[in-house]
C-alpha positions in Angstrom: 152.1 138.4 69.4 148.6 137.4 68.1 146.9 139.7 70.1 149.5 142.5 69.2 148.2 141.9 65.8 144.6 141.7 66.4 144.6 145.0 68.2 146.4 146.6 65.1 144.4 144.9 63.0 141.1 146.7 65.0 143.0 150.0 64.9 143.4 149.7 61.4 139.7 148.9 60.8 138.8 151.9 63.2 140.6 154.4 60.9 139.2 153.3 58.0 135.9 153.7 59.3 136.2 156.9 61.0 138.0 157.6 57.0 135.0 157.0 55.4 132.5 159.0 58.0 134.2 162.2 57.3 133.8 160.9 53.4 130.3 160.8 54.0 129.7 164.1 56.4 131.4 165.8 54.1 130.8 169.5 54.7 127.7 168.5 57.3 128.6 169.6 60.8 126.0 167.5 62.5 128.1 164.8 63.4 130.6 166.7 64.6 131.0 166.0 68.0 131.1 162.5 67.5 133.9 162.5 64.9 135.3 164.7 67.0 135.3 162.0 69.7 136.8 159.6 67.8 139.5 161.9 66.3 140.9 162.3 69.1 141.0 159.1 70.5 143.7 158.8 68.0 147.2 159.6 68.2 147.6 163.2 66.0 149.5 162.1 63.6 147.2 159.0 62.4 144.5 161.8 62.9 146.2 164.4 60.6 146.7 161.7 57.9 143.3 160.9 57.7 142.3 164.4 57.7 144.9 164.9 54.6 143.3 162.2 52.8 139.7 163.4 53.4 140.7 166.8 52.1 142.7 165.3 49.0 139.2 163.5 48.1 136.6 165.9 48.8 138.5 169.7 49.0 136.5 172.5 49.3 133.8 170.0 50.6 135.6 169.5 53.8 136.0 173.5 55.0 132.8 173.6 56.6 133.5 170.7 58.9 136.7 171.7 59.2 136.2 174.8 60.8 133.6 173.5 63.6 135.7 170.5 64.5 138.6 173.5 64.9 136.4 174.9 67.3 135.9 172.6 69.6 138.9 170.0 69.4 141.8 170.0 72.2 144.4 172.8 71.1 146.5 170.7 69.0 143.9 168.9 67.1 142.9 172.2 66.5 145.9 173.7 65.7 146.3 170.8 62.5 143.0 171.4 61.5 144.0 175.3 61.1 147.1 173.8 59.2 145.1 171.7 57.1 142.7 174.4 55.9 145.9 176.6 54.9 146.5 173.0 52.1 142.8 173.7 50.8 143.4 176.3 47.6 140.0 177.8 48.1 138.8 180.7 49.1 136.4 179.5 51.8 139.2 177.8 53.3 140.6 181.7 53.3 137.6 182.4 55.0 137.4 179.8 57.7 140.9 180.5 58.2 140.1 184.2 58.8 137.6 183.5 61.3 139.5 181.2 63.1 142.5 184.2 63.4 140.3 186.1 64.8 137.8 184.2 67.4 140.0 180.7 68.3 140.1 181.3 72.4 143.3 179.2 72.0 146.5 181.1 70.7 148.2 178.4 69.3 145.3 178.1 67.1 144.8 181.6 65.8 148.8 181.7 65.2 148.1 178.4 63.0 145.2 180.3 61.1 147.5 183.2 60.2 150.5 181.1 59.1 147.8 179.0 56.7 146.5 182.5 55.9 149.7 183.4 54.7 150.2 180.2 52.5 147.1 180.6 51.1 147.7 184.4 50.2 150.9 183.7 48.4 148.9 181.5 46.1 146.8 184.3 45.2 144.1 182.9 47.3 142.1 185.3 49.7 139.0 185.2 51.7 135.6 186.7 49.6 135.5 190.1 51.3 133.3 190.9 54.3 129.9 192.2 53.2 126.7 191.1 54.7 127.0 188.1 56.9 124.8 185.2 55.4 121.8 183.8 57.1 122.1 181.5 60.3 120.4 178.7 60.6 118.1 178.8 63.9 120.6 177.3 66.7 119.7 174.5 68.4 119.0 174.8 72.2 122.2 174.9 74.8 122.6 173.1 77.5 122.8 175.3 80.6 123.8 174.2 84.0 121.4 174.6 86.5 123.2 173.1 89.6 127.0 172.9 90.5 128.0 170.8 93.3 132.1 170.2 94.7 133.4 167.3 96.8 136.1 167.8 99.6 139.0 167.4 98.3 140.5 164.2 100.0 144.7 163.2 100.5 145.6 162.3 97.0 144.2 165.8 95.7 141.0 164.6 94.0 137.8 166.7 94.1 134.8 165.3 92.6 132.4 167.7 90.8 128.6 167.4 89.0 127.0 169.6 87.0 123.6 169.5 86.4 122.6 170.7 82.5 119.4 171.4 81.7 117.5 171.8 78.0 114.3 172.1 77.7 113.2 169.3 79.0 116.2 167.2 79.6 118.3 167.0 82.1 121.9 165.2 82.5 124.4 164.7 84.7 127.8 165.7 84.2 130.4 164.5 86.7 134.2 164.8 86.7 137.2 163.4 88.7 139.5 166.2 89.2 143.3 165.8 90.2 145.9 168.8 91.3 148.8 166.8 89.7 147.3 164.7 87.0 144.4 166.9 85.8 140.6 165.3 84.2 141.3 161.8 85.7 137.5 160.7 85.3 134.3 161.9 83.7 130.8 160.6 82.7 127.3 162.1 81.7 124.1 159.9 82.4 120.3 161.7 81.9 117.9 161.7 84.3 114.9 163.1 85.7 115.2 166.7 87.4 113.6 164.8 90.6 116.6 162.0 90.4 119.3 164.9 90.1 117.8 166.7 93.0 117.7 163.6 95.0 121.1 162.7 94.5 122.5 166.0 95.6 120.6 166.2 98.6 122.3 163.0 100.1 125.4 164.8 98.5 125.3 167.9 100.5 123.8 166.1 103.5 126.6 163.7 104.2 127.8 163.4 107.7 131.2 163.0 106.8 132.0 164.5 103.1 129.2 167.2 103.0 129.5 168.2 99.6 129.0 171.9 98.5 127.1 173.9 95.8 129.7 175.7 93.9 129.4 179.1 91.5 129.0 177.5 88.1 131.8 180.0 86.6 134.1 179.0 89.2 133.3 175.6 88.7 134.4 176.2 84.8 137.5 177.9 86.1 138.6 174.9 88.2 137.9 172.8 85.2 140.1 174.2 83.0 142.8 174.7 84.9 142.6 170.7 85.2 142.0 170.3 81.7 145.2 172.5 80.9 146.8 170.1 83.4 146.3 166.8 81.5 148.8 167.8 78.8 151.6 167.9 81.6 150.9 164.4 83.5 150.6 162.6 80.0 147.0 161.7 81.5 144.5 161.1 78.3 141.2 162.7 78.2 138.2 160.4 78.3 136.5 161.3 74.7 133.3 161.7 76.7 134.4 164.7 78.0 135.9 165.9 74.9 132.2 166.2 73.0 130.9 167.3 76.3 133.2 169.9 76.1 131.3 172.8 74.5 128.4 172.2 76.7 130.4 172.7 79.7 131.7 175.5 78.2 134.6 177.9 79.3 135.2 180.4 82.4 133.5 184.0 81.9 135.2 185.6 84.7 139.4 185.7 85.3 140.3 184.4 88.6 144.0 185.1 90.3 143.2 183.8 93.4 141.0 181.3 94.6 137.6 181.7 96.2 138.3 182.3 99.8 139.6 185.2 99.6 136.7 187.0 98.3 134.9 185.6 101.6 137.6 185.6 104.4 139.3 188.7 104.9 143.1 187.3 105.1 145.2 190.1 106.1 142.5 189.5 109.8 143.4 185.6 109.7 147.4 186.3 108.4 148.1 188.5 111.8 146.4 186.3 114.4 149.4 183.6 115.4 146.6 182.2 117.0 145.2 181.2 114.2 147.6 179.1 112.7 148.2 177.8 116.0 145.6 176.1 116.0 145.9 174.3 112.5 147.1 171.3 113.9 143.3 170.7 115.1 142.6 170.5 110.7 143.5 166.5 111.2 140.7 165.8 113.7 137.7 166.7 111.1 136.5 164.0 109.5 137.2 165.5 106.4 141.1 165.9 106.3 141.2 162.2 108.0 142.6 161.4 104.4 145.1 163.8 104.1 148.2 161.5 105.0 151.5 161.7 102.8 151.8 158.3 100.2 153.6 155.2 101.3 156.0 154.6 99.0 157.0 158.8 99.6 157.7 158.4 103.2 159.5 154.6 103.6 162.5 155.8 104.4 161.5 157.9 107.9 159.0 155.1 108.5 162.1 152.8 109.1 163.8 155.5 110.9 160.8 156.1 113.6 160.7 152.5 113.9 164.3 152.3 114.7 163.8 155.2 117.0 160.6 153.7 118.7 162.3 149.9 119.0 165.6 150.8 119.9 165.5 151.2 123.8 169.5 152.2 123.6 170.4 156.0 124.3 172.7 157.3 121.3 174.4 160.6 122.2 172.2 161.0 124.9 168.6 161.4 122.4 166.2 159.8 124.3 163.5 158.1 121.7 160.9 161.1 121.6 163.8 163.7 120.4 164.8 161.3 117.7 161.3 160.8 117.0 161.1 164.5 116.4 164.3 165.0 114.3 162.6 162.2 112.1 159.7 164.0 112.1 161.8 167.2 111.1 163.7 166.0 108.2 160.6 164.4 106.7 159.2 167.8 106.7 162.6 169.1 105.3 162.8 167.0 102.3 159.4 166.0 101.7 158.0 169.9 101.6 159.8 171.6 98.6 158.8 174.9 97.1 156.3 172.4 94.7 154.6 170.5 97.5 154.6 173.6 99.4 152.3 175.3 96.5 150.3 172.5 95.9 149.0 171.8 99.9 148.7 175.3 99.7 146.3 175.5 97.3 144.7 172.3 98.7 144.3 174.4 101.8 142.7 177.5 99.9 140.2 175.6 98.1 139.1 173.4 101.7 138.8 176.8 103.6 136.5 177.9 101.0 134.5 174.7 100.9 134.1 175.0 105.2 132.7 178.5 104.5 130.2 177.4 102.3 128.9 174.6 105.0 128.9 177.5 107.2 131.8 176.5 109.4 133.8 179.9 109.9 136.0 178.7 112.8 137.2 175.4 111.1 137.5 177.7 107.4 139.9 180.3 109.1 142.2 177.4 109.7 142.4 175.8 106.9 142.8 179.4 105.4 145.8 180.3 108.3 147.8 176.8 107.5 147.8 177.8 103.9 149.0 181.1 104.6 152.0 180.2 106.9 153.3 178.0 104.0 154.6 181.3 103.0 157.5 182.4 101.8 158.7 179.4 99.7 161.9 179.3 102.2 160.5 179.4 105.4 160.9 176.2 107.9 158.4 174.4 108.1 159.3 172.2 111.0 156.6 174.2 113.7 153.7 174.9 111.2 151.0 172.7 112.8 148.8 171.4 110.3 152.3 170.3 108.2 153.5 168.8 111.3 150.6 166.7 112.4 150.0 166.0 108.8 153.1 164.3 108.6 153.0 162.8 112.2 150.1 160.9 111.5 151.0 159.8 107.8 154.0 158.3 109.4 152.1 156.3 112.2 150.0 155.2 109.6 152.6 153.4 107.6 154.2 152.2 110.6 151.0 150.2 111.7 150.5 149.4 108.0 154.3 148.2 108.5 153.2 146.3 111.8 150.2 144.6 109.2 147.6 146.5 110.8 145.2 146.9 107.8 143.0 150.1 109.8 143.9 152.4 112.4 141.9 153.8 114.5 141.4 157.6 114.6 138.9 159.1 117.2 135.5 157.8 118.3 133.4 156.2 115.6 135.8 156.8 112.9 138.1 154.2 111.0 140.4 155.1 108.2 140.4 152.2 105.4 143.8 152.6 103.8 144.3 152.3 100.6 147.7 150.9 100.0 
């Protein structure tokens, strides 16, 4: 109970302070970002009362801050600060609020602005009218990557990605942690010397087992957004780091409907070959799908089943154990690979085949790109695709020597899997 306290107590005290910063900024946007950070390391509503207050006590004052936090907070911080404008009776909230209808890349946002246009109008208040646009102050350098480099992406769905920024004379490091099903799960930014980053990435791209790859940097953009937009769904928070790192990251330029590999690999070639997809079931031997096994706690049940199957030396309606291995095998498929899982290994798939080409490795890329294909249509059986199959196989004789408290398996010459369950 004490500590319950305490840590309200601190919580308190934290609002208070970040209370009295945007006292003090007032209508300076140089702080920004790191108000920003701490905004939004609050819940929104404890965030929108402090933002009330602030505007009670310094009014027009506020607008200019206002406006650039709106610009680069998460879209529903944003979309309160486009409310909050619409309760300042001024006309250079009018304006702000005019800008924002018109340039906010998030809807939500620019539908906020009009409503708190709207308010504002009924008052009698509107925006000075558009003449001359004032004077600019110079802008300040932006950061502008130099270098974008992609991880495989291993069983659970995670990718790991850097960016390397460059301005002037600095350079940082920007990595993320990027899940399929949870969205931003990790992120930091260090500087360094150019001659540090460069020697990182080379062991990066050079590694034996999980050769990394260098990635477009508007792709790279793409695939972070899409795991930003993510985040929202899962309930996973966003580190505030990558919140003010945000803007420098910046968004996608180009519109992408499909991934990658298909701007590479000609699919219709790979879709027609059966041979092709055939051969999948060979994706499990490279060192860098030797990951990709199904979760424990997903496939208990049919590990208990193929153990029963494999200890059980009694015939039942004449199955010997290898058939009733099998039909375990099937119905793990069955139930396991719904139209969701289906779309997400699919994808998984995509992106891998892509990341093979880049390392140069056609055969191994057409694969990966013919087991993502043949998890098409969403109703198809999937009981004699052969990447799906082995994948499954070998995630369930993984548990079962887990079961049998065998803490490593081994999987081909050289290589041992360290579990992580």
């Amino acid at each position: 109970m004490a500590g319950a306290v305490r840590g309200v107590v601190k919580l308190s005290e934290g609002i208070d302070r970040l209370e009295e910063q945007l006292r003090l900024v007032g209508g300076e946007a140089a702080d920004a970002a790191a108000l920003l950070s701490d905004l939004e390391q609050v819940e929104l509503s404890r965030s929108r009362g402090v933002l009330e207050r602030v505007i009670r006590d310094v009014g027009a004052g506020a607008v200019p801050l206002m406006e650039d936090l709106s610009g680069r907070a998460s879209p529903q911080l944003a979309e309160a600060l486009a409310e909050l404008l619409g309760a300042i009776n001024d006309p250079s909230a009018a304006a702000a609020l005019r800008r924002l209808a018109s340039t906010a890349p998030v809807p939500g946002v620019r539908k906020a602005a009009r409503r708190s246009l709207h308010r504002l109008a009924s008052l009698g208040i509107q925006p000075p009218p558009e003449t001359e646009a004032p004077p600019r102050a110079a802008p300040r350098a932006e950061w502008s990557p130099f270098k974008t480099l992609a991880s495989p992406i291993d069983g659970a769905g995670n990718r790991a990605m850097w960016l390397g920024l460059n301005r002037g004379g600095d350079t940082e490091l920007v990595a993320l942690v990027l899940s399929d099903r949870l969205g931003i799960v990790d992120f930091f930014a260090t500087d360094m010397t150019r001659s540090s980053f460069d020697k990182e990435i080379s062991g990066l791209l050079g590694d034996a087992d999980q050769p990394w790859i260098e990635m477009p940097e508007d792709y790279c953009r793409h695939l972070i957004q899409e795991a930003h937009g993510r985040n929202a769904g899962s309930g996973t928070p966003l580190s505030p780091e990558f919140i003010a790192w945000r803007g420098a990251i910046g968004r996608p330029e180009g519109h992408y409907d499909q991934p990658l590999v298909y701007t590479v690999i000609n699919a219709a070639e790979v879709r027609w070959d059966p041979r092709t997809l055939d051969r999948s079931g060979e994706l499990p031997q490279l060192k860098m799908f030797q990951t990709w096994i199904l979760a424990k706690d997903e496939i208990g049940v049919f590990v208990r089943d193929l153990l029963s199957a494999r200890q059980s030396g009694i015939m039942l309606a004449g199955l010997d154990p290898e058939t009733r291995e099998a039909m375990v095998v099937d119905r793990a498929i069955h139930e396991l690979f719904d139209v969701g899982r289906r779309a997400l290994y699919k994808r998984r798939l995509e992106e891998m085949a892509y990341h093979l080409f880049k390392l140069g490795r056609l055969d191994p890329s057409k694969l990966s790109l013919a087991a993502a294909l043949g998890l098409e249509p969403p109703d198809r059986p999937l009981r004699t695709h052969p990447f799906v199959r082995r994948m499954v196989e070998r995630s369930l004789d993984v548990a079962v020597a887990m079961a049998e408290e065998e803490r490593t398996r081994e999987l081909g010459p050289g290589a041992r899997l360290h579990l992580p369950y």
